[in-house]
C-alpha positions as CSV (number, residue, x, y, z in Angstrom):
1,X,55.0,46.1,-1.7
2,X,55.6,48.9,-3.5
3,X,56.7,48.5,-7.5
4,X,60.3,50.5,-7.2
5,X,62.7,48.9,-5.0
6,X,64.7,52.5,-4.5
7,X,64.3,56.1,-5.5
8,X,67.2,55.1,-7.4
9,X,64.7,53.1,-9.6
10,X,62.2,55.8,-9.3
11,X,65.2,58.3,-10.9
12,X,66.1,55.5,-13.6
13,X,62.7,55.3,-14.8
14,X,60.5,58.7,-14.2
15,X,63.3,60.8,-13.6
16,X,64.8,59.7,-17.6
17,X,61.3,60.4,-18.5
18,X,61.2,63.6,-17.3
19,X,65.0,64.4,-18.9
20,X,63.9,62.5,-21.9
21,X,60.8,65.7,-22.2
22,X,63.3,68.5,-22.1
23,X,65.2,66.8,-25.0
24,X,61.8,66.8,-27.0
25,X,62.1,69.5,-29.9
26,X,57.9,68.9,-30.4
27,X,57.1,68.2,-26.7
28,X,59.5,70.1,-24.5
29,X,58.4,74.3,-26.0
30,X,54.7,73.3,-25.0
31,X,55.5,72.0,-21.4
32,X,57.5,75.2,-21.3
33,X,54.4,77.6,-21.8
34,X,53.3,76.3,-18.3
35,X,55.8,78.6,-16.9
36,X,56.6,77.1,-13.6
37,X,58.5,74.7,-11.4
38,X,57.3,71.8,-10.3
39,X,58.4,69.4,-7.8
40,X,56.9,66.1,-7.7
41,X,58.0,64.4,-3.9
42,X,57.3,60.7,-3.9
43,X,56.7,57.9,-0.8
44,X,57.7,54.4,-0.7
45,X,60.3,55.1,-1.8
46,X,61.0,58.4,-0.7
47,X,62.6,60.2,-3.8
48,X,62.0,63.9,-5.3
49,X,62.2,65.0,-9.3
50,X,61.5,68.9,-9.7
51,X,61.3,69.9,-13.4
52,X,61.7,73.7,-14.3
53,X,59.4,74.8,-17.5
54,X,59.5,78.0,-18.2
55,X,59.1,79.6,-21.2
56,X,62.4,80.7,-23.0
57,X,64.4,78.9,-20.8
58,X,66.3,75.2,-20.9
59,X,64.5,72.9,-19.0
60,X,65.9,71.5,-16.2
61,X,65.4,67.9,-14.4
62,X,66.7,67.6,-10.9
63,X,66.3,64.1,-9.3
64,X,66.7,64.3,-5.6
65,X,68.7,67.7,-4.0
66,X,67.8,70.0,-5.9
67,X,68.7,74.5,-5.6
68,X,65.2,75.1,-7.5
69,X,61.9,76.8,-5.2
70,X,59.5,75.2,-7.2
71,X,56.1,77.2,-6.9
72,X,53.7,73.7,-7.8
73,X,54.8,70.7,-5.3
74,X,52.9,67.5,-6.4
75,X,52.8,64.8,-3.4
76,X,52.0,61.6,-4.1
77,X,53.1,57.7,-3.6
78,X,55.6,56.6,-6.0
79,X,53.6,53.6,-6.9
80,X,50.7,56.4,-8.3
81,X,53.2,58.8,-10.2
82,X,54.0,55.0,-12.3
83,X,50.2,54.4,-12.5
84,X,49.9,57.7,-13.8
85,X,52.5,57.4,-16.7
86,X,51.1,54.1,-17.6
87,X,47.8,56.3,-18.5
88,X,46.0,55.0,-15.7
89,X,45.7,57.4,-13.3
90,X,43.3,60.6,-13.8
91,X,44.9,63.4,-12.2
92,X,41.6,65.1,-11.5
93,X,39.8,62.1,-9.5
94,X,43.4,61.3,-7.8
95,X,43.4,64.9,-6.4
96,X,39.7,64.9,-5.5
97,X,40.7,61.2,-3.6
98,X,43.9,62.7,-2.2
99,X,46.1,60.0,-3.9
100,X,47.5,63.1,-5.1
101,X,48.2,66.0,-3.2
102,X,49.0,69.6,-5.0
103,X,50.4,72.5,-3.7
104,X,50.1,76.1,-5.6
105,X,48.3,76.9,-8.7
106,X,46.8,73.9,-9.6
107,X,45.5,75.8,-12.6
108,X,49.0,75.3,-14.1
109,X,48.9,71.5,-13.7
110,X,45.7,71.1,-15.0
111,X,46.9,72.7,-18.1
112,X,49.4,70.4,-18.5
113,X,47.6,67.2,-18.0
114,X,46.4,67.0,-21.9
115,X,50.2,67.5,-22.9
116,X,51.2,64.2,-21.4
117,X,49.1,61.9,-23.2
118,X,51.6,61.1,-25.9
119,X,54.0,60.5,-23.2
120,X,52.3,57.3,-21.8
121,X,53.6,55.0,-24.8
122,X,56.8,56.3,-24.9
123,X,57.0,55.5,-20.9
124,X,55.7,51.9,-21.2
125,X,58.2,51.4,-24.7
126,X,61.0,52.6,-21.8
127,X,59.6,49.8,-19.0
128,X,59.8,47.5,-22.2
129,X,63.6,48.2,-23.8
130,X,64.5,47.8,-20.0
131,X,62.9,44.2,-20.3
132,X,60.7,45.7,-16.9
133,X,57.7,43.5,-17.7
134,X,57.5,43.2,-13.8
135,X,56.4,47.0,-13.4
136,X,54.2,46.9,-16.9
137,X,52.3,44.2,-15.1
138,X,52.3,45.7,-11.9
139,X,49.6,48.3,-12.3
């Protein structure tokens, strides 16, 4: 069973996350320097974010439709993307097991991997304000 009911849970809980980056006056100008789009399609349940970094520009978050070409498209199961956030998941081993899938330069993901780090408390303190001690357990 997967831990989001709907994408709609997947939006209310990695899609703030993402938002909650671009609003980051420490965070958001280094995810910037990747220079990309990236579009992160989930399974069970089906549900798309696509977050634009690009240097100089306002970031931009885009849960589900979205008018963006992103030019990195990360596949993976919902369930994995939380795992990930929680700090358990190394993005590396996940690609080289295909529990992650990535399409276009890689390079540019991999650069961004060490930038998330501080972002894992901040996810599980959002689990925890939402009194979500079902999906802190979960993984």
């Amino acid at each position: 069973m997967p831990y989001f009911k709907s994408d709609a849970e997947v939006y209310e809980f990695i899609g703030k996350l993402f938002e909650d980056l671009q609003e980051d006056d420490e965070l958001a100008p280094k995810f910037q320097k990747a220079n990309t789009i990236v579009q992160y399609q989930y399974r069970n349940p089906e549900s798309q974010i696509t977050v634009k970094m690009i240097d100089g520009e306002d970031g931009q978050v885009d849960c589900g439709e979205t008018t963006m070409e992103p030019e990195v498209v990360m596949t993976m199961d919902a369930d994995t993307a939380h795992k990930f956030w929680l700090g358990k998941v190394n993005v590396t081993v996940a690609l080289a097991r295909g529990q992650m899938k990535a399409k276009g330069p890689v390079a540019k993901i991999l650069k961004l991997v060490p930038l998330v780090k501080p972002v894992f408390p901040r996810y599980r303190q959002m689990l925890d304000d939402a009194g979500r001690q079902d999906l802190l357990d979960a993984a």
